[in-house]
N, CA, C and O atoms as a printed pandas DataFrame, in Angstrom:
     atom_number atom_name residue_name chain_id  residue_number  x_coord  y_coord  z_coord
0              1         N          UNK        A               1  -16.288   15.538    6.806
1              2        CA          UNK        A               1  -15.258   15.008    7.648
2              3         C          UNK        A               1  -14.217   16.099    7.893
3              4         O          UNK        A               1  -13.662   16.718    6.985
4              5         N          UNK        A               2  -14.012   16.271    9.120
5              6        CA          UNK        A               2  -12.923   17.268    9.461
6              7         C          UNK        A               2  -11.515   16.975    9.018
7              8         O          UNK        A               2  -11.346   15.912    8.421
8              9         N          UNK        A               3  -10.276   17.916    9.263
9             10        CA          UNK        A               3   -9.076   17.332    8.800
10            11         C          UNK        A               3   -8.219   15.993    9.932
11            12         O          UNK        A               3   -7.375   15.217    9.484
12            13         N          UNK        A               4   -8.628   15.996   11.217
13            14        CA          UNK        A               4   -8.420   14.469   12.186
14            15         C          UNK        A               4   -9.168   13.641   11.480
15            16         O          UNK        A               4   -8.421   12.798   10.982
16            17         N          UNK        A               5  -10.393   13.438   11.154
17            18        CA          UNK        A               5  -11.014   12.460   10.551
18            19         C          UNK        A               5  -10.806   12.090    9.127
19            20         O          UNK        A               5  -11.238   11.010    8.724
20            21         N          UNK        A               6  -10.178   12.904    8.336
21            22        CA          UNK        A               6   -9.518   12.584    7.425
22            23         C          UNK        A               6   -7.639   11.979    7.309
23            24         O          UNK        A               6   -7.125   11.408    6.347
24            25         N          UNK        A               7   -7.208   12.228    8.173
25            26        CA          UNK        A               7   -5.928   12.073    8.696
26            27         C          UNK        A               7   -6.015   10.402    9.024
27            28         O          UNK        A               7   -5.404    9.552    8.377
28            29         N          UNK        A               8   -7.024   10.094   10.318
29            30        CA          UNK        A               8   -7.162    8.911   10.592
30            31         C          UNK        A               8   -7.466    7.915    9.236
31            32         O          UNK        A               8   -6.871    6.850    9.072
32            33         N          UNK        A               9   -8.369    8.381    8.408
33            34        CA          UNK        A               9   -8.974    7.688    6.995
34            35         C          UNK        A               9   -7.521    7.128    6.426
35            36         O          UNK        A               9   -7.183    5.948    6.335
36            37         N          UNK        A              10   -6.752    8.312    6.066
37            38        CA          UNK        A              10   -5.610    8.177    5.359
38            39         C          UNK        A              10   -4.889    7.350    6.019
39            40         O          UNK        A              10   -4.503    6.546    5.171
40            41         N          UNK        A              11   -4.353    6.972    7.305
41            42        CA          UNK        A              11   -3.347    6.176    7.983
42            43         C          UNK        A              11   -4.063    4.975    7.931
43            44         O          UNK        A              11   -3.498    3.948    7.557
44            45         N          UNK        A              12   -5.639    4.985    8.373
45            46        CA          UNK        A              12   -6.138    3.439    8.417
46            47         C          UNK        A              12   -5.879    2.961    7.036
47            48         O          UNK        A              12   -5.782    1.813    6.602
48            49         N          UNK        A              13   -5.805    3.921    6.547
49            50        CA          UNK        A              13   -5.547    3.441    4.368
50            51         C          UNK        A              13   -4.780    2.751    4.460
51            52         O          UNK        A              13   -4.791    1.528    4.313
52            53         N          UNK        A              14   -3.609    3.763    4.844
53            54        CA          UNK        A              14   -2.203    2.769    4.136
54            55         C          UNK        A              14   -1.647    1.419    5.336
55            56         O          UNK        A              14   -0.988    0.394    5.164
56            57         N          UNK        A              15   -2.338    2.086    6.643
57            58        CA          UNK        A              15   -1.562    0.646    7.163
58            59         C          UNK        A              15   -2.689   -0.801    6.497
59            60         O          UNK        A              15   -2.236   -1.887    6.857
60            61         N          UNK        A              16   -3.565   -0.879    5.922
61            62        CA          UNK        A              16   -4.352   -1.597    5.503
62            63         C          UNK        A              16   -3.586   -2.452    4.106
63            64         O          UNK        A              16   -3.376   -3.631    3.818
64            65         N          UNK        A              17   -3.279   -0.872    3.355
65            66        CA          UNK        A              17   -2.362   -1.455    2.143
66            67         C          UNK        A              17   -1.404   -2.077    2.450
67            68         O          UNK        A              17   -1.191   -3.145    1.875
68            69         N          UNK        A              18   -0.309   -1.489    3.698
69            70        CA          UNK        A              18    0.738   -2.276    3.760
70            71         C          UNK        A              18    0.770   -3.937    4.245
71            72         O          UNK        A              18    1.570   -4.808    3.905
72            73         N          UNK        A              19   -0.465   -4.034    5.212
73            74        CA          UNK        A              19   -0.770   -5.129    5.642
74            75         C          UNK        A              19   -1.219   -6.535    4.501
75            76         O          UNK        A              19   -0.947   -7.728    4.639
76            77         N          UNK        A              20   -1.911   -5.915    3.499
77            78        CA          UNK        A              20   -2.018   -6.502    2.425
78            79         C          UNK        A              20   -0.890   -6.634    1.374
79            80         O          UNK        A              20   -1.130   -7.136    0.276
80            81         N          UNK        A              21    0.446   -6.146    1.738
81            82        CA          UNK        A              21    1.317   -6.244    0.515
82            83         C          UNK        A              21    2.498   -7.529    0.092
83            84         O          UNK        A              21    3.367   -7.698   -0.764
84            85         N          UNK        A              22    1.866   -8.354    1.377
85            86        CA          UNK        A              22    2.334   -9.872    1.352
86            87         C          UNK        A              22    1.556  -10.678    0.102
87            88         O          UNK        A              22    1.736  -11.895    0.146
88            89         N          UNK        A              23    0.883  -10.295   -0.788
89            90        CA          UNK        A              23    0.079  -11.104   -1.414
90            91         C          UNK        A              23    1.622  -11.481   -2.510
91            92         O          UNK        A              23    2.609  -10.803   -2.796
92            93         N          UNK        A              24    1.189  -12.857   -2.875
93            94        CA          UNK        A              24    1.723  -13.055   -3.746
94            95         C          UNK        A              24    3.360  -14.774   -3.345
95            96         O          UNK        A              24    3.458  -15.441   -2.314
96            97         N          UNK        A              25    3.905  -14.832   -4.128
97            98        CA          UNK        A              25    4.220  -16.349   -3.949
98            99         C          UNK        A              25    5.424  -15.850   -3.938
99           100         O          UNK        A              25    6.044  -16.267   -2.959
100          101         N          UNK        A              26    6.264  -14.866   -4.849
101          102        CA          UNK        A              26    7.375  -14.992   -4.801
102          103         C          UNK        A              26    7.432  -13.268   -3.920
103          104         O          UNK        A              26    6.615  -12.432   -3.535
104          105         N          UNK        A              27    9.002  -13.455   -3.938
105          106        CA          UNK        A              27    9.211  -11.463   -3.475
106          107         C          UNK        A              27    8.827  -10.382   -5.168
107          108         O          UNK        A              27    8.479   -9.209   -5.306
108          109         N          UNK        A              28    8.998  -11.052   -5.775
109          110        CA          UNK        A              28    8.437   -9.965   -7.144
110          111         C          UNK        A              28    6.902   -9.629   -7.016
111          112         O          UNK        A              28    6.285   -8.565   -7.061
112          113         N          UNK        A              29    6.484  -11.072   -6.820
113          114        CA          UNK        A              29    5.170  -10.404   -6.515
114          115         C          UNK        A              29    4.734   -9.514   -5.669
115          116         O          UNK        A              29    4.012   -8.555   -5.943
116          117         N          UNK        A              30    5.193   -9.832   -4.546
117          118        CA          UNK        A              30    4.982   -9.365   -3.250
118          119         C          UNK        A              30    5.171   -7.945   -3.609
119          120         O          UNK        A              30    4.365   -7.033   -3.423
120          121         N          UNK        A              31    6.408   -7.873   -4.179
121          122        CA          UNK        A              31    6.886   -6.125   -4.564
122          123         C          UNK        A              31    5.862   -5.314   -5.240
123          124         O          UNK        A              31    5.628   -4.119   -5.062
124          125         N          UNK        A              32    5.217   -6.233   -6.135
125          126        CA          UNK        A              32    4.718   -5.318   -7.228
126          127         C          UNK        A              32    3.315   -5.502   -6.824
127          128         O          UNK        A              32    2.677   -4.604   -7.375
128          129         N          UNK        A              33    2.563   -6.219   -6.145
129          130        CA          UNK        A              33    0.990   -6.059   -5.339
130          131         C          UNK        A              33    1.326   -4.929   -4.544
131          132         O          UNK        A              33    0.791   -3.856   -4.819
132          133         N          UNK        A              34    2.213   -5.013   -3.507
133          134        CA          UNK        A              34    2.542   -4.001   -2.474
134          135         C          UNK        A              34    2.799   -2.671   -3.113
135          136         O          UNK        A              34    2.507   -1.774   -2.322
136          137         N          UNK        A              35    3.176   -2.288   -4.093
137          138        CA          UNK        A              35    3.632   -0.969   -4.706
138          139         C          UNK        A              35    2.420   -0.492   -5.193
139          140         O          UNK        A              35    2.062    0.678   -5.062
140          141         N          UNK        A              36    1.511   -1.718   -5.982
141          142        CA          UNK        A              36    0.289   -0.859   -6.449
142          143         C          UNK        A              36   -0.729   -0.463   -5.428
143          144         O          UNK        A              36   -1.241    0.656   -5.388
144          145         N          UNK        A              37   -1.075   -1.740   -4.357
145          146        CA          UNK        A              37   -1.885   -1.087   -3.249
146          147         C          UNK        A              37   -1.282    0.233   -2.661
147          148         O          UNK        A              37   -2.085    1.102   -2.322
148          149         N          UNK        A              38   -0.136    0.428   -2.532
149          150        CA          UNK        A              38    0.577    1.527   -1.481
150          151         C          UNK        A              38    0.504    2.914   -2.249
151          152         O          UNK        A              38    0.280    4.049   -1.828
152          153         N          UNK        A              39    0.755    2.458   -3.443
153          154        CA          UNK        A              39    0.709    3.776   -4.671
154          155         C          UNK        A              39   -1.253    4.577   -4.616
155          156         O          UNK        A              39   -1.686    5.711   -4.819
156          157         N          UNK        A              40   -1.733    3.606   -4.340
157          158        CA          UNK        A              40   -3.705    3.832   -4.383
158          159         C          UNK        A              40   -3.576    4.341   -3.379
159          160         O          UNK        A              40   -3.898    5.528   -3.332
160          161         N          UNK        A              41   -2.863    3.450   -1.687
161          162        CA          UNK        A              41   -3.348    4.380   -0.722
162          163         C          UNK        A              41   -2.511    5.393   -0.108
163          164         O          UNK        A              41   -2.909    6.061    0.847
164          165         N          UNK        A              42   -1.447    5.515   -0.591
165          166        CA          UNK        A              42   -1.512    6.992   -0.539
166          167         C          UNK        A              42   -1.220    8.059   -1.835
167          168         O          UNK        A              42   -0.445    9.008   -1.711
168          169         N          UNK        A              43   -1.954    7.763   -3.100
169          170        CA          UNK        A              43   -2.577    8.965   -3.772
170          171         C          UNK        A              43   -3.952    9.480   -3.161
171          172         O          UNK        A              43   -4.338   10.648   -3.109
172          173         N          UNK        A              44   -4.772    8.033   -2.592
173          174        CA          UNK        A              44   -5.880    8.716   -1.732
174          175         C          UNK        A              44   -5.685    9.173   -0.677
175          176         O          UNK        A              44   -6.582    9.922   -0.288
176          177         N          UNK        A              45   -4.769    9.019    0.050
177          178        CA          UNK        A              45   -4.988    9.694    1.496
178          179         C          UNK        A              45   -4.014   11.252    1.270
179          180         O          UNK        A              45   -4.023   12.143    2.119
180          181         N          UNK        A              46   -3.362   11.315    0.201
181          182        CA          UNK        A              46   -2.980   12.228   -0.057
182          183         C          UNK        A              46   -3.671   13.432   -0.923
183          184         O          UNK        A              46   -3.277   14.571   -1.173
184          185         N          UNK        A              47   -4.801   12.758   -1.265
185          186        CA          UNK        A              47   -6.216   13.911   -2.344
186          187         C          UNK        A              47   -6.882   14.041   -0.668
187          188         O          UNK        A              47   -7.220   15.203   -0.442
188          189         N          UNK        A              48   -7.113   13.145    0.448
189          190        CA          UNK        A              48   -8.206   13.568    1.174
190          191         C          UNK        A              48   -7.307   14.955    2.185
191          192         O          UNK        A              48   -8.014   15.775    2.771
192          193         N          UNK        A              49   -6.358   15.019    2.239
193          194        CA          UNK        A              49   -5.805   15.298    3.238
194          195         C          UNK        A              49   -5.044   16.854    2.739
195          196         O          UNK        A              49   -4.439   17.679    3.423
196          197         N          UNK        A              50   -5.323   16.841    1.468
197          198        CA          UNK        A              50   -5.011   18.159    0.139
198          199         C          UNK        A              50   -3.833   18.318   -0.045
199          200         O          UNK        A              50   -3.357   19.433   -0.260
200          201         N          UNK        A              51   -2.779   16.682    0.026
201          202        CA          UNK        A              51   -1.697   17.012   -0.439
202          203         C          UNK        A              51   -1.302   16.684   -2.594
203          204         O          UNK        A              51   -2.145   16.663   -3.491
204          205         N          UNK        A              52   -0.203   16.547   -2.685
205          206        CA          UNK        A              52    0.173   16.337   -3.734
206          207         C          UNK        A              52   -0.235   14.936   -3.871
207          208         O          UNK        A              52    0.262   14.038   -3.192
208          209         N          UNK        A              53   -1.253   14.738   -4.861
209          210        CA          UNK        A              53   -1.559   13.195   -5.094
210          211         C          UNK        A              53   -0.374   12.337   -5.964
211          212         O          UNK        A              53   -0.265   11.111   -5.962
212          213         N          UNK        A              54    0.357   13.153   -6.598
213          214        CA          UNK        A              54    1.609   12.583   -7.891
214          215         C          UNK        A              54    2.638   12.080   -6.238
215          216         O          UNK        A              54    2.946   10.889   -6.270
216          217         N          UNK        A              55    2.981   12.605   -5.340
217          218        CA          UNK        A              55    3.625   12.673   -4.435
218          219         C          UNK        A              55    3.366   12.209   -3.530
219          220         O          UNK        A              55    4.423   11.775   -3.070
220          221         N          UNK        A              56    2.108   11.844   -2.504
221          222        CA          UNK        A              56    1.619   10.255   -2.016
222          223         C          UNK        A              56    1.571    9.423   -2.884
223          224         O          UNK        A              56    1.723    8.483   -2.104
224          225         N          UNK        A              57    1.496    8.974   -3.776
225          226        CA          UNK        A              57    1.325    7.941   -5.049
226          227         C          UNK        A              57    3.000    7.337   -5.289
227          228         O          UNK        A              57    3.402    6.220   -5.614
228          229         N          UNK        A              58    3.630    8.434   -5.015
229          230        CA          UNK        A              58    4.890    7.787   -5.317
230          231         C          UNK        A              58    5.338    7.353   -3.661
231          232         O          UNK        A              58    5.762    6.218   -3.445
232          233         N          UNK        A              59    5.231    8.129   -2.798
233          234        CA          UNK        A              59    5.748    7.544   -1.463
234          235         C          UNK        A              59    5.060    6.274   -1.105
235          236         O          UNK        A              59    5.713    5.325   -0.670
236          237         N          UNK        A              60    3.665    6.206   -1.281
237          238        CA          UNK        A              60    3.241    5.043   -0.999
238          239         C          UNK        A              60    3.438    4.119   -1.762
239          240         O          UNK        A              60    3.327    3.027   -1.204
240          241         N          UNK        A              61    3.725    4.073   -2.973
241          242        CA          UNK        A              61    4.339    3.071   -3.882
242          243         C          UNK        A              61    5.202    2.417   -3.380
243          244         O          UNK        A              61    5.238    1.226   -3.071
244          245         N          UNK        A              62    6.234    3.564   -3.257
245          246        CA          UNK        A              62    8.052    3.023   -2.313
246          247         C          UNK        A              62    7.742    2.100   -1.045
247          248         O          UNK        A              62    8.396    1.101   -0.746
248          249         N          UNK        A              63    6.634    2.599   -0.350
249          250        CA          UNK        A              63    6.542    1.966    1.019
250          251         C          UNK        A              63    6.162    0.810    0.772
251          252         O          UNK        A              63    6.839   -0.174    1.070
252          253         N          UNK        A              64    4.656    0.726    0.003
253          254        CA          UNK        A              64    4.604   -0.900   -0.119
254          255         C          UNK        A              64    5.081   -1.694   -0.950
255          256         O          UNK        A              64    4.714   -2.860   -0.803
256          257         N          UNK        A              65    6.240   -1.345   -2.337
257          258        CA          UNK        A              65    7.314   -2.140   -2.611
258          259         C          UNK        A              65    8.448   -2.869   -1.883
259          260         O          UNK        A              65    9.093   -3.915   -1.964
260          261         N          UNK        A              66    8.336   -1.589   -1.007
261          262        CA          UNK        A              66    9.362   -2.608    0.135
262          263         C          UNK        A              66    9.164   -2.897    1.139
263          264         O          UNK        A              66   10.132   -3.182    1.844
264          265         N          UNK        A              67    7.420   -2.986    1.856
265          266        CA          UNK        A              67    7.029   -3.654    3.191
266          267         C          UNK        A              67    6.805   -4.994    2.340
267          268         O          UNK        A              67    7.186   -6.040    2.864
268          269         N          UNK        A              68    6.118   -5.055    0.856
269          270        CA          UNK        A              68    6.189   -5.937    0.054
270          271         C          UNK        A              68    7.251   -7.131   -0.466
271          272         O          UNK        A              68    6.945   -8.263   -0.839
272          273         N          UNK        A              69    8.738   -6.470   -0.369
273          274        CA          UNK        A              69   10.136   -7.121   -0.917
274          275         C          UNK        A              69   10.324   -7.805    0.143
275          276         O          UNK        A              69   10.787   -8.945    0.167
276          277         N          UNK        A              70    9.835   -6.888    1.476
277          278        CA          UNK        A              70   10.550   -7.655    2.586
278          279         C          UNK        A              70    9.798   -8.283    3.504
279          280         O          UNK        A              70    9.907   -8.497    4.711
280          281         N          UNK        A              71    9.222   -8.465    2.892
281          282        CA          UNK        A              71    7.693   -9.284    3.577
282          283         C          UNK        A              71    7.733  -11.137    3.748
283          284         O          UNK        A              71    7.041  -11.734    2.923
284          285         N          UNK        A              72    8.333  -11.805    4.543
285          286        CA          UNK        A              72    8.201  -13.171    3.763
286          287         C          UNK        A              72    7.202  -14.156    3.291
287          288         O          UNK        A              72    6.528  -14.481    4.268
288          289         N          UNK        A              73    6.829  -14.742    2.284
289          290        CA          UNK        A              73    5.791  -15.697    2.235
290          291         C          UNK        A              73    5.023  -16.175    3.083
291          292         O          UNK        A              73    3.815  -15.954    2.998
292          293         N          UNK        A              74    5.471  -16.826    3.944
293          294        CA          UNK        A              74    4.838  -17.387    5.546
294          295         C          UNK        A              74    4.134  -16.286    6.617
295          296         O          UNK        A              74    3.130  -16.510    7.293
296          297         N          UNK        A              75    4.853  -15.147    6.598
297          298        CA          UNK        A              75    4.387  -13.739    6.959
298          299         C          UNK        A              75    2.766  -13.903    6.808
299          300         O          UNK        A              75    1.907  -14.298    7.597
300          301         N          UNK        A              76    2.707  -13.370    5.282
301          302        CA          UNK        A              76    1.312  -12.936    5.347
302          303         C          UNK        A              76    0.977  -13.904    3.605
303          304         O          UNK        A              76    1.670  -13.701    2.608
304          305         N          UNK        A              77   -0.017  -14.740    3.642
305          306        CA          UNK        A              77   -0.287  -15.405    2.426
306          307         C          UNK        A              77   -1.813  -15.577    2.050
307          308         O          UNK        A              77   -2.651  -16.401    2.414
308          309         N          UNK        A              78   -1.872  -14.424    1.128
309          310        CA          UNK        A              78   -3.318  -14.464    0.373
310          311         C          UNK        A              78   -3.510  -14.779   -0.796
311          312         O          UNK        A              78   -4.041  -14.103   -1.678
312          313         N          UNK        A              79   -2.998  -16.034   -0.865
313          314        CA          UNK        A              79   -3.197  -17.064   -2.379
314          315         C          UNK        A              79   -2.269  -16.799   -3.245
315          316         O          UNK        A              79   -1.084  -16.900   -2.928
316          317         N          UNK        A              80   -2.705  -16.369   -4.633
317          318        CA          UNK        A              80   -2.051  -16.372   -5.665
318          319         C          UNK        A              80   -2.242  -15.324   -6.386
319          320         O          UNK        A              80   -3.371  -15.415   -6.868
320          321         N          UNK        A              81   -1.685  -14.284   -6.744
321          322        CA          UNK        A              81   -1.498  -12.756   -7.192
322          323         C          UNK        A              81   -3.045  -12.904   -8.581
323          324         O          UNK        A              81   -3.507  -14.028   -8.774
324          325         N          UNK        A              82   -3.537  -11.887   -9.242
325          326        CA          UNK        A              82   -4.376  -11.992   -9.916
326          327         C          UNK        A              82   -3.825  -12.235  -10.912
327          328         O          UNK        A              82   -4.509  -12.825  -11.748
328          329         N          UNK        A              83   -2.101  -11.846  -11.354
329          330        CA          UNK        A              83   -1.418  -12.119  -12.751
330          331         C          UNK        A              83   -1.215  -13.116  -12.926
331          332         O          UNK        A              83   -0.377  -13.236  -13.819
332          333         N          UNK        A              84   -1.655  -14.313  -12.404
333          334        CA          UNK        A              84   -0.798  -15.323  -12.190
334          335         C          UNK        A              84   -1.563  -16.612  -13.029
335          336         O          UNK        A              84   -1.046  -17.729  -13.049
């Protein structure tokens, strides 16, 4: 895969994670599903793309903690968190 086709991989990643970071019943949840998906996709899109994986891992964390916080219930609802 070239570096566009890896670029695209990485963005379809995280808007995927962020789209998924409504899971959950309350905003804690929401925060903390959204931080771990966002933290996965971008440590991966940040190994495909040859950046700092410690450093996508943390930006994408931030992002989907708070597309997650601020996400409302009714928004986006995929049951009941796995901790639960």
């Amino acid at each position: 895969m070239n570096i566009k086709g890896n670029a695209f991989l990485a963005i379809m990643m995280t808007a995927l994670a962020l789209g998924t970071a409504g899971c959950g019943s309350s905003q804690s949840d929401r925060a903390l599903s959204g931080g771990a998906i966002g933290a996965g996709a971008g440590a991966a899109g940040s190994a495909l793309l040859g950046g700092s994986i410690l450093g996508g891992g943390l930006l994408g964390g931030a992002a989907g903690a708070a597309t997650g916080a601020f996400t409302d219930e009714d928004d986006i609802d995929l049951g009941k968190p796995a901790w639960d």
